[in-house]
Steps between C-alpha positions, in 0.01 A plus 500: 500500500291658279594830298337728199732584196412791313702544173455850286586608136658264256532215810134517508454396105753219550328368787163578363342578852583817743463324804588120607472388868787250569616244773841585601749341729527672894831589424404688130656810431405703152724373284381146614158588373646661171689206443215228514310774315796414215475132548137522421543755214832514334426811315517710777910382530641812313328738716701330822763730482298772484185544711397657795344359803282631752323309837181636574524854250852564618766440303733213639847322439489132346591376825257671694263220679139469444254402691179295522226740350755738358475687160795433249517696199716497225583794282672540177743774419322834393589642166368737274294777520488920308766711671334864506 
């Protein structure tokens, strides 16, 4: 089955690209899409213990299940920002 991965922030530099559509197993869940995501880019390893998931724009456990057709986005921990 056939899924988009969206990656934001610094997971989008590593990758290079903001969006990849993938081919997934039926039985994928999202940390079985993260974790080919790793095979194929071993960068992204130190941000595995880390991220956030989400399945079509709501956030999701690692072993959540995906679909064919289904959005899978990756986020990076938030930091920063001015406190007022």
């Amino acid at each position: 089955m056939r899924v988009t991965v969206r990656l934001f922030a610094r997971l989008k530099d590593v990758v290079g690209a903001g969006e990849l559509a993938r081919q997934v197993d039926q039985t994928a869940r999202v940390e079985t899409v993260w974790r080919d995501l790793v095979r194929e880019f071993p960068a992204l390893a130190p941000y595995t213990s880390s991220i956030s998931g989400a399945v079509n724009a709501e956030y999701a456990r690692m072993d959540s299940p995906v679909a064919d057709g289904d959005e899978v986005a990756f986020l990076p921990p938030v930091s920063g920002g001015d406190s007022l």
